[in-house]
C-alpha positions as CSV (number, residue, x, y, z in Angstrom):
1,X,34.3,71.9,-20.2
2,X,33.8,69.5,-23.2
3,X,35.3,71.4,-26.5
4,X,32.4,72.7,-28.6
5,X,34.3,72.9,-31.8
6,X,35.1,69.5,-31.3
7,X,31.5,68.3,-30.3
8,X,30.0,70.6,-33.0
9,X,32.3,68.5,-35.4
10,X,31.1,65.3,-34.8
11,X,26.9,66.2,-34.7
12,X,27.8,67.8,-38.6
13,X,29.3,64.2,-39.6
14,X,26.0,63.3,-38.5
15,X,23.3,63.6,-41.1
16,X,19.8,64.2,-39.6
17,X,17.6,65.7,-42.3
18,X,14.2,65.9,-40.7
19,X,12.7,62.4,-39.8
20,X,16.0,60.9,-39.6
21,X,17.3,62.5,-36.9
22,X,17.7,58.5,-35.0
23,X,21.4,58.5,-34.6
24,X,21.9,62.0,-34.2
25,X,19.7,61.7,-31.1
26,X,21.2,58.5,-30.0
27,X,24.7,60.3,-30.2
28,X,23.7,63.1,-27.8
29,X,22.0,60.9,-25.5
30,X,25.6,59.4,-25.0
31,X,27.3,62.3,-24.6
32,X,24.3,63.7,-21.7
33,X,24.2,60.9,-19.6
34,X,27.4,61.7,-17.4
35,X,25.7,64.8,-17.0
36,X,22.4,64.3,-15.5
37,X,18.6,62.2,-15.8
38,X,18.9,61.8,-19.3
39,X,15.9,60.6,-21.5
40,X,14.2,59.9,-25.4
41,X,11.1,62.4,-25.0
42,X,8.6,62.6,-27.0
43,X,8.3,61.8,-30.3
44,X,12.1,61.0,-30.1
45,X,13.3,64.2,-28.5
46,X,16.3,64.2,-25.9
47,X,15.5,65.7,-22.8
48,X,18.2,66.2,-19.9
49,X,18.0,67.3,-16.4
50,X,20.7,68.5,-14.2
51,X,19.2,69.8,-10.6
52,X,21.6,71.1,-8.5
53,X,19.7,72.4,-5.2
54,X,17.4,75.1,-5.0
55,X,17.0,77.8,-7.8
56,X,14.9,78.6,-11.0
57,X,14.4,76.0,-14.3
58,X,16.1,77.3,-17.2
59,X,15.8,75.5,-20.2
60,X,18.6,75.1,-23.6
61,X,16.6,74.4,-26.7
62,X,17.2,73.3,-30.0
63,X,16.3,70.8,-32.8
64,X,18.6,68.2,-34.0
65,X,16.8,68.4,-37.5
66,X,18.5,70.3,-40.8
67,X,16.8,70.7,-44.3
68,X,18.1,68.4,-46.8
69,X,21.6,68.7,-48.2
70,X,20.6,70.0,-51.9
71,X,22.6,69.2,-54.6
72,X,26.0,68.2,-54.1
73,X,27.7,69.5,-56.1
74,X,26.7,73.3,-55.4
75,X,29.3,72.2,-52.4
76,X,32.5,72.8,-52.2
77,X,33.4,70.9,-48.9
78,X,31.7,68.0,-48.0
79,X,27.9,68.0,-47.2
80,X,28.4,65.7,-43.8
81,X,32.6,65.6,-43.6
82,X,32.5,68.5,-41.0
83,X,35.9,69.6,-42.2
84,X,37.7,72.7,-40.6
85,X,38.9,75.2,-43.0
86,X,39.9,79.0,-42.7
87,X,38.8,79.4,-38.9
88,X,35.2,77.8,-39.9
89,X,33.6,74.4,-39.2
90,X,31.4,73.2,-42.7
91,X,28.6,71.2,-43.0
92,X,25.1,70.9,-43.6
93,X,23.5,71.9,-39.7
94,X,26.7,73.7,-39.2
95,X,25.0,76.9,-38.8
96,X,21.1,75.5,-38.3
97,X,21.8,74.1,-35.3
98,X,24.5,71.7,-34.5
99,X,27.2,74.9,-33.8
100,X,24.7,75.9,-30.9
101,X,24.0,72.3,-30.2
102,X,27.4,72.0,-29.0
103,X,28.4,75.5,-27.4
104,X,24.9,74.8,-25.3
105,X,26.1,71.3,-24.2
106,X,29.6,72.5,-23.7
107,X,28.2,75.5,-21.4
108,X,26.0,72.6,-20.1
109,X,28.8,70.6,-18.2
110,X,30.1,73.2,-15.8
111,X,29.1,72.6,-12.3
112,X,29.0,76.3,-11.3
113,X,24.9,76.6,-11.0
114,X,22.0,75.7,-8.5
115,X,18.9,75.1,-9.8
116,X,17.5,72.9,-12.9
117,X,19.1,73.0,-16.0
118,X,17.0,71.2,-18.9
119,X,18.5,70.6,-22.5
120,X,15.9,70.1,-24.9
121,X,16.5,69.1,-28.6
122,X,13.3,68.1,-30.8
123,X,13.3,66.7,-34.3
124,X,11.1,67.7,-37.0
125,X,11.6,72.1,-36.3
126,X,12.3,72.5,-39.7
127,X,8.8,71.3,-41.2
128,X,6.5,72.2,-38.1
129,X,8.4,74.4,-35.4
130,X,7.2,74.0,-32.2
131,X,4.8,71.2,-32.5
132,X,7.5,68.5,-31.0
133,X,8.5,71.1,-28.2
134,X,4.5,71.5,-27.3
135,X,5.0,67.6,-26.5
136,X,7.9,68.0,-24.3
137,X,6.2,71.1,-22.2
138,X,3.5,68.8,-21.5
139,X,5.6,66.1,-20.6
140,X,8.2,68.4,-18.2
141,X,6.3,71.0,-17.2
142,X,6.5,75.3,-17.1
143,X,10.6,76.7,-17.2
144,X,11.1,79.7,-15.6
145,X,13.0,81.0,-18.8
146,X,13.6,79.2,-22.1
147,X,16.8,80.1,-24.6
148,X,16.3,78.6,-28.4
149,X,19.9,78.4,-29.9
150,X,19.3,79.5,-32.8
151,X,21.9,81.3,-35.0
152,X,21.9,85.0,-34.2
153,X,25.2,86.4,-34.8
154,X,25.7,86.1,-31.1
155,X,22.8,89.1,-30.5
156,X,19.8,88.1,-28.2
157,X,16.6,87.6,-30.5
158,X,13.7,88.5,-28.8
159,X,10.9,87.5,-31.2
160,X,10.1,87.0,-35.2
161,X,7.0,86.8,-37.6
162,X,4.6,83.9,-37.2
163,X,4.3,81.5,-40.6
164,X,1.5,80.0,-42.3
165,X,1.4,77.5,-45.1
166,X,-1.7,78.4,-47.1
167,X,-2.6,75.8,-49.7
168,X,-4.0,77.2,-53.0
169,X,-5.9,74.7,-55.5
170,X,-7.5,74.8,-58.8
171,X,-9.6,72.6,-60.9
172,X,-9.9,72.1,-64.4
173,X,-11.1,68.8,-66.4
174,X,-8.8,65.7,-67.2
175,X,-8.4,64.8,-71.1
176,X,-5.4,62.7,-73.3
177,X,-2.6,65.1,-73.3
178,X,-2.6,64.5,-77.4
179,X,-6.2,66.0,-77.6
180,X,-5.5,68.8,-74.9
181,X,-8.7,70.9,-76.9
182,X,-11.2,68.8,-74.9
183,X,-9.5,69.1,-71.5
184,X,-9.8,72.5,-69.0
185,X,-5.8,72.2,-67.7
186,X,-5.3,73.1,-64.2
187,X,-1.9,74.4,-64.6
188,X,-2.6,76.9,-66.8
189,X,-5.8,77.7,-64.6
190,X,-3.1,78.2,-61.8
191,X,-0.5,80.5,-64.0
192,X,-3.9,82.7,-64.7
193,X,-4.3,82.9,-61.1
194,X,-1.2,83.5,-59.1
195,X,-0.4,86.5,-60.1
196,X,-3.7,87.5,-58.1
197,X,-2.3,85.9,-55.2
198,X,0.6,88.5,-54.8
199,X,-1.8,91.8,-55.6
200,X,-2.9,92.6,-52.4
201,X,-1.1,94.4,-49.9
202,X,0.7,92.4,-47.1
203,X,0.5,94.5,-43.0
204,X,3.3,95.4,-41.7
205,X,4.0,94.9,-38.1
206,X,5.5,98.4,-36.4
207,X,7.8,95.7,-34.3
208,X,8.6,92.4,-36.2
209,X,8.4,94.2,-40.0
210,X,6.3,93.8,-43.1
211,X,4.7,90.3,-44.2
212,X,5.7,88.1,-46.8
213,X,4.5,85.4,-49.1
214,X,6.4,83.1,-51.5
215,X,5.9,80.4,-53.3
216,X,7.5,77.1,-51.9
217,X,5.7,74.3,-53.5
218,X,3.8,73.6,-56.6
219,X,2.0,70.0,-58.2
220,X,-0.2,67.9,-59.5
221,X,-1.5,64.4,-59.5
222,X,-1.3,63.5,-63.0
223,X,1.3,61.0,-64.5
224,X,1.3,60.0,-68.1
225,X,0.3,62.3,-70.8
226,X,-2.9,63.6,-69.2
227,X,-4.2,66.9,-68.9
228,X,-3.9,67.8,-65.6
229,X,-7.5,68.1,-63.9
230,X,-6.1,70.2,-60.4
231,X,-2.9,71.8,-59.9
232,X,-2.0,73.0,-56.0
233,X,0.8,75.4,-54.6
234,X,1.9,76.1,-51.1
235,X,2.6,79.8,-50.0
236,X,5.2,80.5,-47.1
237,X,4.0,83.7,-45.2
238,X,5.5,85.2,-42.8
239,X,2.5,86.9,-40.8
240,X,2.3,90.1,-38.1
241,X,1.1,89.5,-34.4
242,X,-2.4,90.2,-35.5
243,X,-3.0,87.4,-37.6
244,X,-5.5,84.3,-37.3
245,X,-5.9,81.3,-39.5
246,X,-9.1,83.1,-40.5
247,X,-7.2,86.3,-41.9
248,X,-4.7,84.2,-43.4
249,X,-7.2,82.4,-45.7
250,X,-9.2,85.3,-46.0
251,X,-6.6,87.0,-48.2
252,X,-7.1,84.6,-50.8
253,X,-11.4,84.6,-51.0
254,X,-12.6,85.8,-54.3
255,X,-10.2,83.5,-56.5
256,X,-10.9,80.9,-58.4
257,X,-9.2,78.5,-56.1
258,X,-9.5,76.9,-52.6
259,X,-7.5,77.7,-50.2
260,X,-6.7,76.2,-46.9
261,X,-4.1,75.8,-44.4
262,X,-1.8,72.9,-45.0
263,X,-1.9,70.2,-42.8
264,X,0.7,67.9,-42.8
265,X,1.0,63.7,-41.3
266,X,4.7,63.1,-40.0
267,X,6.3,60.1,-38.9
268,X,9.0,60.4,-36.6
269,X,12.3,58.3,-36.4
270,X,11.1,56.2,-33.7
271,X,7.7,55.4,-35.5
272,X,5.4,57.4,-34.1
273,X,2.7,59.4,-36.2
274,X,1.3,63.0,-35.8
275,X,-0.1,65.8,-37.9
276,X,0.0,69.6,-37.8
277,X,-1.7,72.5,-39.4
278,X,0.9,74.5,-40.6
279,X,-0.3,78.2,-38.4
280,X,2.6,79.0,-36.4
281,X,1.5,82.6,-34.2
282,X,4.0,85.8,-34.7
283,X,6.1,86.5,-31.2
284,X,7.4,89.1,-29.4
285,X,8.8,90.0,-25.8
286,X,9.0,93.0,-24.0
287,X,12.5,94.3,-23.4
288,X,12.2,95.2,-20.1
289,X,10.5,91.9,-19.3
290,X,12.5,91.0,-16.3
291,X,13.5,87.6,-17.3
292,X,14.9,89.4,-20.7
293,X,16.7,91.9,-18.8
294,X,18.7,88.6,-17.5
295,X,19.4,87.0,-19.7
296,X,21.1,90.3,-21.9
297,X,23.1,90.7,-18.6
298,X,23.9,87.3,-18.1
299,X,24.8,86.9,-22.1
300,X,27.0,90.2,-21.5
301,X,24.7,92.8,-22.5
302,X,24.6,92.3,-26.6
303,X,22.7,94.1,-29.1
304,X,18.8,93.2,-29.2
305,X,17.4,92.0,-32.5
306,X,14.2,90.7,-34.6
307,X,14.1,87.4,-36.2
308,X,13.9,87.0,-39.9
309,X,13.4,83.4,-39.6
310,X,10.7,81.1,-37.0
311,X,11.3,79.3,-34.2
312,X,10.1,77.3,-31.1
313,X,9.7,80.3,-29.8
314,X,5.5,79.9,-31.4
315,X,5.2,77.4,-29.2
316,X,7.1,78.4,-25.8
317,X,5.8,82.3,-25.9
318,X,2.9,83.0,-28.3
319,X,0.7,79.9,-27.2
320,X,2.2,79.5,-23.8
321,X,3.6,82.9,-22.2
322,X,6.6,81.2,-21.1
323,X,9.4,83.6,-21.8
324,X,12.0,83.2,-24.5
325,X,14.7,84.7,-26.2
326,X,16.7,83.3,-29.0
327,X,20.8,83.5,-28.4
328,X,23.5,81.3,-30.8
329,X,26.6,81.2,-32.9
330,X,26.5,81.9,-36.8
331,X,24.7,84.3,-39.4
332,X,21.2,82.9,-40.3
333,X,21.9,83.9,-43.5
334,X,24.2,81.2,-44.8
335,X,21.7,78.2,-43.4
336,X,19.7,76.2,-45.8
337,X,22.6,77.0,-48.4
338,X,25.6,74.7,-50.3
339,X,28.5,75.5,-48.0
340,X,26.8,76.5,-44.8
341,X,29.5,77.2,-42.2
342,X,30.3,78.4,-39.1
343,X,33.6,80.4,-37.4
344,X,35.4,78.2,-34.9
345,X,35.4,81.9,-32.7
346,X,32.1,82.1,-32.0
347,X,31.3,78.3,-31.4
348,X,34.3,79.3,-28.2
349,X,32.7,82.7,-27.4
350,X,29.2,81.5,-27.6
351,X,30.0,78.3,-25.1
352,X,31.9,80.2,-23.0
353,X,28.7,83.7,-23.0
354,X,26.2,80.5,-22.4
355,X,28.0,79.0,-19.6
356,X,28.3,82.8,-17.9
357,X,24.6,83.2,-18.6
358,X,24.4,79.8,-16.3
359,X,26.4,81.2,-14.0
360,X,24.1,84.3,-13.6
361,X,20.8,82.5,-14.0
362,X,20.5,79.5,-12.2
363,X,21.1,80.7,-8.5
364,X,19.1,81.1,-5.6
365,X,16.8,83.9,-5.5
366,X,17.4,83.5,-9.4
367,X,13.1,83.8,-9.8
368,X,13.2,87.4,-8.5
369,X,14.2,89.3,-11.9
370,X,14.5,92.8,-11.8
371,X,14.3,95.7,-14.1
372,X,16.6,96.7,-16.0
373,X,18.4,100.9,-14.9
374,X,17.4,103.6,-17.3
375,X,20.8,103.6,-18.5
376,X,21.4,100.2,-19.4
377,X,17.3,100.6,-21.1
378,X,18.9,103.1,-23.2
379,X,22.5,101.3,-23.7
380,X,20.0,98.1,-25.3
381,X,18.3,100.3,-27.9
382,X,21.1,100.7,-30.1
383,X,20.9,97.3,-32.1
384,X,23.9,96.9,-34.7
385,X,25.2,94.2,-36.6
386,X,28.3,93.1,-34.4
387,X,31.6,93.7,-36.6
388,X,34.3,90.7,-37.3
């Protein structure tokens, strides 16, 4: 079995901030082909298949995309050295998602299963999660059962809160900056109306928790010393199961602002251009869904949680019903952070729990999931944070 420390080394040394994810992809592609049918997908994703008889289609997911490294020196180790250090691999993606990358790939290579095995990685998840993997679907059609590596502390997700990107503006009038009197700034317009923004009272889902909203982005046009004549923020919320692009906006009607939904025009590494409305639907699966009662056995029966973070998971379950649960190395928490790191332990343990998950999948008669006993129903609800 290829070493996923190792392997998980080597993507970190690669930096693939989102659009840039070229040799990143190129890289894996290399290390696939020995594997199985291995191909650039969509919009450069990689895409692997390794058929092996008869038997259901399970698919690995991930994206080979991380948020920008920050400022270096909030670092202590190298951004893109992947250095090993007290049991822990370091590095920007370390965490978010090169660790699970590699366990998935590692798992990958064992001969042990019948079926089809595809291993799916997509660029661009960070800035519009599951729009690239919508692309692939199309393109290789319905899995029996997907599994998104994200880092979960080696606990089975089974859905999160959706996220929208609302887009607040406000207008004022332009004027020289040294005669500000016969201007209408925008930016103070926008100060007077935020804190409206935050009055109302976000729902609370009984399953995935209460919304949020922050602020992640604010603007204007001007440059030079000119009163600024519009002023725009973006707001990251994190929405319940119930919510529409209609009830997202309609939270923000009575302000002296326009909102909308932010749409965003993207250019992958290969060239090609698309767009997405940033709307990306709340999830949730059943835990006695059949094909999530195999997959806990097959990962070794581990605690069940709820996301605090989005996924491809919008794409794969809330728009298409294809089931999905969430399974990786690392605590969520220390992604997008200076020093994000993983433990060495659970790269091994989650390579070795993916590659039993294989095993217990992808055989024949696979597609007839069963229930899970009342006692092992019971055994699932208790939910912990595992220990170190």
């Amino acid at each position: 079995m290829t070493d996923p420390v190792r392997l998980a080394q080597e993507l970190v040394r690669i930096p693939s901030p989102s659009g840039t994810e070229g040799d990143l992809a190129e890289y894996i592609l290399r290390v696939l082909t020995p594997f199985g049918d291995v191909e650039r997908g969509p919009l450069g994703s990689v895409v692997a298949r390794i058929s092996r008889g008869n038997g259901p289609t399970v698919m690995l997911e991930g994206h080979l995309d991380t948020v920008p490294g920050g400022d270096e020196d909030a670092w202590t180790r190298g951004l893109f050295t992947g250095e090993i250090a007290e049991g822990r691999l370091w590095g920007r993606g370390a965490v978010d998602m090169k660790g699970s990358i590699a366990s998935q790939i590692a798992a990958a290579t064992a001969k042990e299963i019948q079926g089809t095995l595809l291993l799916v990685y997509v660029p661009y998840e960070e800035i519009v999660e599951g729009v690239v993997l919508a692309r692939v679907l199309d393109q290789v059609g319905k899995p029996d059962l997907v599994v998104l590596g994200e880092p979960t502390d080696l606990r089975l997700g089974i859905g999160h809160r959706g996220r929208a990107v609302v887009r607040l503006e406000v207008r004022g009038r332009a004027a020289h900056a040294a005669m500000p009197h016969l201007g209408d700034n925008a930016i103070v317009r926008m100060i007077e109306t935020l804190p409206l923004t935050f009055d109302t009272l976000l729902p609370d889902d009984p399953l995935l928790g209460e919304e949020t909203a922050t602020l992640v982005g604010i603007g204007t046009p001007s440059g030079g010393p000119v009163v600024p004549e519009t002023c725009w923020v973006l707001i990251d919320r994190r929405i319940s199961r119930d919510e529409t692009p209609e009830s997202v906006l309609a939270a923000y009607e009575g302000l002296e602002a326009e909102a909308r939904l932010e749409r965003v025009e993207l250019v992958a590494y290969t060239g090609e251009k698309f767009g997405a409305e940033c709307f990306f639907p709340a999830w949730w699966m059943n835990p006695e869904h059949p094909w999530v009662v195999r997959a806990w056995e097959g990962l070794g029966s581990p605690p069940m949680r709820i996301l605090r973070f989005s996924t491809d998971g919008v794409e794969s379950y809330a728009r298409r019903g294809i089931p999905t649960v969430v399974y990786g190395p690392g605590d969520e928490t220390l992604a997008h952070q200076a020093d994000e790191n993983v433990l060495l332990a659970d790269l091994e343990r989650a390579a070795n729990v993916y590659r039993r998950l294989l095993r217990s999948l992808l055989v024949p008669g696979a597609r007839e999931a069963h229930p899970a006993p009342a006692a092992r129903r019971e055994e699932r609800r208790g939910s912990g944070r595992r220990r170190r």
